[in-house]
C-alpha positions as CSV (number, residue, x, y, z in Angstrom):
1,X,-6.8,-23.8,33.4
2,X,-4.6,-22.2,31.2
3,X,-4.6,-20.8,27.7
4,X,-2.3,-22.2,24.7
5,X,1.4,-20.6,24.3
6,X,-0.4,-19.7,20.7
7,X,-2.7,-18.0,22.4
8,X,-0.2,-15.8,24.7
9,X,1.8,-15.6,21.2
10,X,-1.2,-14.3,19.4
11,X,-1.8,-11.8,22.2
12,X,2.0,-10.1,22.0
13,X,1.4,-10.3,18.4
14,X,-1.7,-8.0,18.4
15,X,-0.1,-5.9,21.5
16,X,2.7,-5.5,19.0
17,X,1.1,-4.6,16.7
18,X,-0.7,-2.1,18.1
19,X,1.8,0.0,19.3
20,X,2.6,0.7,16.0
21,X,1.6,3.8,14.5
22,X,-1.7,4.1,12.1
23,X,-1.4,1.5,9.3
24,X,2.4,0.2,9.6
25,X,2.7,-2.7,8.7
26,X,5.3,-5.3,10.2
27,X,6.8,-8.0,8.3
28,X,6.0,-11.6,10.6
29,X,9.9,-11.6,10.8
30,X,10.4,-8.5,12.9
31,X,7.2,-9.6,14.7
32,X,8.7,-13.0,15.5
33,X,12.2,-11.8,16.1
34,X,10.8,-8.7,18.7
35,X,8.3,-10.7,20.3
36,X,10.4,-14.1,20.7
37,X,7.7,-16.2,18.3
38,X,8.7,-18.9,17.0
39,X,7.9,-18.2,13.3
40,X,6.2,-21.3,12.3
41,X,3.6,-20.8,14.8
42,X,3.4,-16.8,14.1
43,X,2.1,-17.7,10.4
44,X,-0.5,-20.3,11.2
45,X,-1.2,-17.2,14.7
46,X,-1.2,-14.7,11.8
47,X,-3.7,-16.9,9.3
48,X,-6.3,-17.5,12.1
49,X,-6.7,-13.4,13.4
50,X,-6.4,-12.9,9.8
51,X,-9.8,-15.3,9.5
52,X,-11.1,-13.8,12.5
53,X,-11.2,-10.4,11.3
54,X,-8.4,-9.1,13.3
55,X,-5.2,-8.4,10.9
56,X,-5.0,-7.8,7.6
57,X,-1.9,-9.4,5.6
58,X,-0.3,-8.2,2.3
59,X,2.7,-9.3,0.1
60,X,6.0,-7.9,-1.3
61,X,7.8,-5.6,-0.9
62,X,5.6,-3.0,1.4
63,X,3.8,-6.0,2.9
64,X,3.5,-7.1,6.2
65,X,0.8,-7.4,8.8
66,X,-1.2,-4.7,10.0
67,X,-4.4,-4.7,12.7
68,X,-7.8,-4.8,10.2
69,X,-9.3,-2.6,13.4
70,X,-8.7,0.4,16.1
71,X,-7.0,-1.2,18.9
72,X,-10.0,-0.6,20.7
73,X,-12.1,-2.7,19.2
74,X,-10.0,-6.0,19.8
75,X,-10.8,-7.2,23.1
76,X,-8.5,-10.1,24.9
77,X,-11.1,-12.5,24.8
78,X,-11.8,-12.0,20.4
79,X,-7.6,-13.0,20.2
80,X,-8.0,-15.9,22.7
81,X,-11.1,-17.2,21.3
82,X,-9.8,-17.1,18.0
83,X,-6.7,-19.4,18.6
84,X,-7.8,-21.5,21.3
85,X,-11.6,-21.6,20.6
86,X,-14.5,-20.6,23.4
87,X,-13.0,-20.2,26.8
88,X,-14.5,-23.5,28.8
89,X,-13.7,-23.5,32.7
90,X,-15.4,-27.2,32.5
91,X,-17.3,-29.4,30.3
92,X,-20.1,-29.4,32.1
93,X,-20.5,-25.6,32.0
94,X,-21.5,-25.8,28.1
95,X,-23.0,-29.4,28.1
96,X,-25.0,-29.7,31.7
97,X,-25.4,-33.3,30.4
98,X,-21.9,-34.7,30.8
99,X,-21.7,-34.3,34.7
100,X,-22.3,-37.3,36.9
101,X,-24.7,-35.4,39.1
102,X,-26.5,-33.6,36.5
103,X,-28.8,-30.8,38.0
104,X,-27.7,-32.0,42.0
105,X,-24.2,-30.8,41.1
106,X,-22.9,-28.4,44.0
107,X,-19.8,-26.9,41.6
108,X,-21.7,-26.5,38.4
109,X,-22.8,-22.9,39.5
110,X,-19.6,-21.9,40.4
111,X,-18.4,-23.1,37.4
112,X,-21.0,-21.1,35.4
113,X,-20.5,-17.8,37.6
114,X,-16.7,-18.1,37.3
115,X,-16.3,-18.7,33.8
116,X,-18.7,-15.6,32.9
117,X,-16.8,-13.3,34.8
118,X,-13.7,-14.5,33.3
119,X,-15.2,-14.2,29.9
120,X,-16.6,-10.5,31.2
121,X,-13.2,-9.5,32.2
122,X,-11.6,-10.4,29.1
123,X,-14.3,-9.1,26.9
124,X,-13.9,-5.6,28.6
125,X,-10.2,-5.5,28.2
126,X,-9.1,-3.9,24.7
127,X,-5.9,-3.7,23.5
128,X,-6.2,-0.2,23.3
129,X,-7.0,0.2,26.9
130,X,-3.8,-2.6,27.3
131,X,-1.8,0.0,25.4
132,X,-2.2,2.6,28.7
133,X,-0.8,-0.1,31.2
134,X,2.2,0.4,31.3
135,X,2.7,1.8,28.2
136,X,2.2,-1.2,26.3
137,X,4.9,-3.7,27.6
138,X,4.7,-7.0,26.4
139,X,7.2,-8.8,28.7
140,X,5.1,-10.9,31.7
């Protein structure tokens, strides 16, 4: 399983964006430019955190995007989920009804356990808490 390059775009996006200090805005230029974003998919990125809750955009001159919350109140999981949709390790762990072996299934547990820690783990991780690893780096 792995998430959508929008997703990992949307993540340096946010990650670069918080690093900035208290309401700066950046124009989607530098952000595309600085964070190697193709900038087609940095607007549509930018227009669904924007729907989400996450950034806040403005024209003009003095516009740009800027994070809508603290740092610490964006968790992985919020940016993910937002481009990509609810994290799903398989069908079957949302819809019981599409496996072959319904409620006999050996895996479906592990599917269940797995994904909630995964979904745990990114829950718990912040951005802000991101920026104190290694003081924010967004290369992988």
């Amino acid at each position: 399983m792995q998430i959508t390059k929008q997703a990992d775009y949307a993540v340096r996006a946010v990650l670069y964006l918080a690093k900035l200090s208290d309401g700066r805005r950046a124009p989607t230029s530098q952000i595309a430019r600085d964070q190697k974003i193709p900038p087609s998919f940095l607007a549509k990125i930018v227009s669904q955190l924007s729907v989400a809750g996450m950034v806040q955009t403005s024209r003009g001159a003095r516009g740009g995007v800027t994070l809508a919350r603290e740092p610490s109140e964006i968790s992985l999981l919020e940016v993910i989920e937002a481009i990509d949709g609810p994290i799903a390790l398989n069908e079957c762990v949302t819809d019981p009804s599409v496996c072959t072996f319904g409620s006999d299934c050996p895996v479906h547990g592990v599917w269940c356990e797995s994904q909630a820690r995964l979904v745990k783990d990114l829950s718990a991780t912040t951005f802000g808490g991101l920026l104190t690893r290694g003081n924010g780096k967004t290369h992988h």
